[in-house]
N, C-alpha and C positions, 0 to 999 in steps of 0.2 A: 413494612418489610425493610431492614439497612438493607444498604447497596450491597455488601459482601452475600448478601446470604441471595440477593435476585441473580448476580454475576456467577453463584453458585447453581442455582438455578440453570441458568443458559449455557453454562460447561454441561450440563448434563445431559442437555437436550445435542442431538447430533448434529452437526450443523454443514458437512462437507461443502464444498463450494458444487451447485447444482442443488441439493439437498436442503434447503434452507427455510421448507414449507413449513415443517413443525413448528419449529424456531418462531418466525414470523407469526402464525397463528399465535404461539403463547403469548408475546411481548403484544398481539393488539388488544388479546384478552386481559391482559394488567392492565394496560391504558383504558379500556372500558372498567373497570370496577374502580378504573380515579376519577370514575364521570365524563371523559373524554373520547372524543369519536374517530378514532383511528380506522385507515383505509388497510386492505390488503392490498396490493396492485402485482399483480407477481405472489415473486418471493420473496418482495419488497414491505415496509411496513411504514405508510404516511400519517403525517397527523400534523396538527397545527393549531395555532391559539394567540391571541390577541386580533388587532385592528389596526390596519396604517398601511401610508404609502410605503413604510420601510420595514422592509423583512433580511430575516437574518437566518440561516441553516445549519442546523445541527447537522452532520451527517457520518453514520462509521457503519461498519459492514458485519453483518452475521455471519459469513461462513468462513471454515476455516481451510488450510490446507490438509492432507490428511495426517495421522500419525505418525510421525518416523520412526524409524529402531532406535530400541535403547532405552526406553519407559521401560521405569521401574514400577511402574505402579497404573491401572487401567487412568487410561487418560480422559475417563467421562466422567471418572467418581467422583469429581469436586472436590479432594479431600484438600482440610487445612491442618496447618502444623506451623510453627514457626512463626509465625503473623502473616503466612504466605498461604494463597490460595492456586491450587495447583492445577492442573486439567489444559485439555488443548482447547487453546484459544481464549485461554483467563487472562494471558497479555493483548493477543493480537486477535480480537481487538474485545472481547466481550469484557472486558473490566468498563471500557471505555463505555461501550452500548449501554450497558447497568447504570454508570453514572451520568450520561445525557439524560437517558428516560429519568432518573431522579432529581435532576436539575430542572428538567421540562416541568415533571407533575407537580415540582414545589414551586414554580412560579407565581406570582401574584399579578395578574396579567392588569390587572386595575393600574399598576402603577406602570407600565410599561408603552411606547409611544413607536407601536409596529406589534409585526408581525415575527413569532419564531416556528419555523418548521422542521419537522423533526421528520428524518429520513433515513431510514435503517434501508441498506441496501444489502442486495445480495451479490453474487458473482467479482467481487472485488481481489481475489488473488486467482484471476483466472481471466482478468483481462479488465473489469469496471462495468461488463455490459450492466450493471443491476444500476448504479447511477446515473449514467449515459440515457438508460430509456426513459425514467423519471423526471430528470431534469427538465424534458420542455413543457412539463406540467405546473410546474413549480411557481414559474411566471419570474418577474424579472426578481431578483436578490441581489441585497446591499452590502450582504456582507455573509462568510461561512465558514464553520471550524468544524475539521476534518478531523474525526477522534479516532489517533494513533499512538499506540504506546511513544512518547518521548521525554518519559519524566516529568511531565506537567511544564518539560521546557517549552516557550514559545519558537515553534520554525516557521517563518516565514518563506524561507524557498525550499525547494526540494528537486534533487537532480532526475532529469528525463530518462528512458530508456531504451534506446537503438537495439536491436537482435539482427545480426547477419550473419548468414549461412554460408561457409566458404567451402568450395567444392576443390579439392585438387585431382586434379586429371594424369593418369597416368596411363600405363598400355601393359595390357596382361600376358603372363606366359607362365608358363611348367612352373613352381619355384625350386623345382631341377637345375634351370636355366633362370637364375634371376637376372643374369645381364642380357638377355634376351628380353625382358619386360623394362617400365619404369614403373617404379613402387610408389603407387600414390599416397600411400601411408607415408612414406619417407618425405615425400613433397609436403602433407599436410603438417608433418610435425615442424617440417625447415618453415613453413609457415605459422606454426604458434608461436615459436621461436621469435619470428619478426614482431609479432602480435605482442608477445607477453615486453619486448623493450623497446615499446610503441610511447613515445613522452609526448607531454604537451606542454608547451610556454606559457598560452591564455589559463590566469587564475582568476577562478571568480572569487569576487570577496568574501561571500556566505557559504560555496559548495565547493571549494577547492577546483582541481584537476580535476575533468574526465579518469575515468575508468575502463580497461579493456579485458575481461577475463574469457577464457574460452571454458565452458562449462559441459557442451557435449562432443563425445566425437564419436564416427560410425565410419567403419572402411571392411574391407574384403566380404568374398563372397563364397570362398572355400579353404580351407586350411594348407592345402596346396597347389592353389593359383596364386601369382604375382596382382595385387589387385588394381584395378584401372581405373579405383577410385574411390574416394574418401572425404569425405564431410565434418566439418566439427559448428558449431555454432558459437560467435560471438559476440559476446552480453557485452555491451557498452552503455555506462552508465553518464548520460550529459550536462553540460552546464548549459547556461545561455551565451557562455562565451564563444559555443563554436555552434554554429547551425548543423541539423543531423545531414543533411546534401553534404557538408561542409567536413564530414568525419568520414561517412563515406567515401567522398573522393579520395580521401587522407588513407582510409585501409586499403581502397583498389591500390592507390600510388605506390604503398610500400608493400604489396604484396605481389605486384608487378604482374606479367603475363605468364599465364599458364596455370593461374586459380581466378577460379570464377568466382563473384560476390552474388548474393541473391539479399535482396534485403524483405526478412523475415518480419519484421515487424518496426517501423517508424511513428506511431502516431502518438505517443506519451515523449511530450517535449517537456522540458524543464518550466519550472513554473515558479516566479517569485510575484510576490506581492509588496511594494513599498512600505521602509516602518512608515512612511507619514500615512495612512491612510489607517482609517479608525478603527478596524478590527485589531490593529495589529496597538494601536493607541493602548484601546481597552485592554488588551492583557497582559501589555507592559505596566499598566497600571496597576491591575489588581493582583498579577505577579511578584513586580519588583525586581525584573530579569531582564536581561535584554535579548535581542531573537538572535537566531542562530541557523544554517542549513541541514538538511536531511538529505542523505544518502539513499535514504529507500524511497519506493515508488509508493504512491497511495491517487485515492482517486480525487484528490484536492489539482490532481493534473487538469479534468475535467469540466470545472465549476469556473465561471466564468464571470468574476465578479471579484473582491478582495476579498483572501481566506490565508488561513493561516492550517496548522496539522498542528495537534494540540494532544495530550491524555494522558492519562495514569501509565504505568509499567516504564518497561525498559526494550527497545529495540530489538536489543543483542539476545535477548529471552525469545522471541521469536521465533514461528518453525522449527524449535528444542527440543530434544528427550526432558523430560518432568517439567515443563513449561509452568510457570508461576506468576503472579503479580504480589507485591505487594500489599498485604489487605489496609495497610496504613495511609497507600495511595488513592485508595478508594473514594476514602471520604475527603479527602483533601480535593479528588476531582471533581466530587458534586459540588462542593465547595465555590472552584474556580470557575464552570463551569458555569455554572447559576450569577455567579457577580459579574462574569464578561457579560452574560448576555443584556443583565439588567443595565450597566455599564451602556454598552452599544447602544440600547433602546432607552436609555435615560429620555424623557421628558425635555 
C-alpha cells in the first residue's frame, strides 16, 4: 500500500480528539498483516521492534480537531487533486502517522543496534493526555521524533503555552443609569488594551519573543444590566527565556488592581533540545538543514529525553477549511524518516 493511498485511508476514518478508537483499531490491524505485534492501550496504538540498551520513539497523534466552516468539500472524503491530498487531518497530523507506520514496517531491524517504538497517541489537541499515560510504559528512551507537519524542517525547540483567565470586576445597575454601575466590559477591554502592547526584551535564539493574544472573552448577564463582570482568556505563547511564574507576575504587574489573574492552564513549558545531541545530529545529516524553532504546541513538550518535531505538510495548513498535504511530501517523509532512525541506531 504507498503511503498516500494509507494517509488516505486514515482521513477517512473519523478520528475527533475523544473518538480515536476506530482509527487506532485499523492502524493495529495493518501492523498485524506486516507480521508485527502491535498493542491497543486506550486509544492509543504501541508497537515496537529491534533489541538494545537504546531506544528511540516515533510518536504523532491520531485525532483531529473538529471541522471548521468553510469546507468546500466533505472533509473525510480523502479526495486528491493537484498532487494534494485533501481531508481533515491530512496535514495535522495523519500524513505524518501514514509515514512513521511506513518507515517502521520498512525497517530492517537486523541491521539496527536498539530499540524503535512506535507510539500513535490519542488526545493530543486536547491537552496530550493520550502520551502522558503511555509514556511510563515505555521505559527509559534515548532519543524521539515527534511527527508534526513542518516541512520535513528539523525543530528542535518549540515554545510553551501559559492560558490565564482574567476577570475584570465591576458593579452593576439599570443601564438606564450607567454612571450608577462600573462597566466590567469596559475594564476588561482597558485590559486587552494593556495586554495586546505587552513587549518583551528576552529573545530566544530559536523561538523568538513570547506571545500574548486574547482569544476568548465573556461579560454581561442581561442586555440591560450594567454588567459586574467580564472575563476573557489569555493565550500566552513561551520561551525558555522567561519562566511561566515569571510572565505571570509580568500580566498581574501590568494589569494592576481591580483584575483578577486565574491561571488556567501552566503545565506545557517550552522545550528545546541541544543541536549537539544525536537526534538532532542525525537529521541534520540526513536532511542537510539546519534546525530552527516552532511556534506551535505538540506533545514533544512531554517526552523526556532528546527529541526533536519533525514531518511532512505545512503548519499554517492546520485546523483549515480544505486542509491538505502534499502527496509529494509523503514520500519524501518515509524517506527521512527511515534514515534518522537507521542513522540514530547505526551499529
Amino acid at each position: 500500500m504507498a503511503t498516500e493511498q494509507l494517509a488516505a485511508d486514515l482521513v477517512r476514518i473519523k478520528s475527533l480528539s475523544g473518538g480515536e478508537a476506530e482509527i487506532a483499531a485499523f492502524i493495529a490491524s495493518h501492523l498485524r498483516a506486516k507480521g508485527l505485534s502491535p498493542k491497543v492501550d486506550g486509544r492509543n496504538v504501541l508497537c515496537s521492534v529491534g533489541k538494545g540498551k537504546r531506544s528511540l520513539l516515533l510518536n504523532s497523534h491520531l485525532d483531529t480537531v473538529p471541522p471548521n466552516s468553510g469546507w468546500s468539500m466533505d472533509p473525510f472524503a480523502a479526495k486528491k487533486a493537484g498532487g494534494k491530498l485533501y481531508g481533515l487531518g491530512s496535514n495535522d497530523a495523519k500524513g505524518c502517522v501514514a509515514c512513521m507506520i511506513d518507515a517502521f514496517t520498512s525497517l530492517d531491524v537486523k541491521t539496527l543496534k536498539g530499540k524503535v517504538i512506535l507510539a500513535l497517541t490519542c488526545d493530543e489537541e486536547t491537552g496530550g493526555q493520550g502520551l502522558e499515560t503511555v509514556l511510563p510504559k515505555l521505559g527509559k528512551l534515548d532519543g524521539a521524533i515527534i511527527g508534526e507537519p513542518t516541512g520535513l524542517g528539523i525543530c528542535n525547540a518549540q515554545k510553551g503555552h501559559l492560558m490565564l483567565k482574567v476577570v475584570a470586576k465591576g458593579k452593576s445597575a439599570h443601564s438606564s443609569y450607567p454612571e450608577k454601575g462600573v462597566n466590567a466590559i469596559y475594564k476588561a477591554c482597558e485590559g486587552i488594551g494593556v495586554l495586546r502592547k505587552m513587549s518583551f526584551s528576552r529573545k530566544h535564539k530559536a523561538l523568538g519573543l513570547p506571545t500574548v493574544a486574547v482569544t476568548t472573552i465573556s461579560g454581561g448577564t442581561k442586555r440591560n444590566v450594567i454588567p459586574s463582570e467580564c472575563g476573557f482568556i489569555a493565550d500566552i505563547r513561551s520561551t525558555p527565556a522567561y519562566s511561566h511564574d515569571e510572565l505571570i507576575r509580568m500580566v498581574k504587574k501590568k494589569l494592576g488592581k481591580g483584575m483578577e489573574v486565574v491561571v488556567h492552564s501552566s503545565r506545557l513549558v517550552p522545550k528545546e533540545t541541544s543541536a549537539d545531541e544525536k537526534i538532532v545530529k542525525a537529521a541534520k545529516a540526513v536532511l542537510g538543514t539546519s534546525v530552527r524553532g516552532s511556534s506551535t504546541m505538540s506533545d514533544m513538550v512531554f517526552v523526556d529525553c532528546p527529541a526533536i518535531k519533525l514531518g511532512p505538510g505545512n503548519s499554517h495548513m492546520s485546523h483549515q477549511a480544505d486542509e491538505y498535504i502534499e502527496i509529494s511530501q509523503l514520500k519524501k517523509g518515509v524517506a527521512a524518516y527511515k534514515s534518522i532512525i537507521e542513522r540514530f541506531l547505526a551499529p
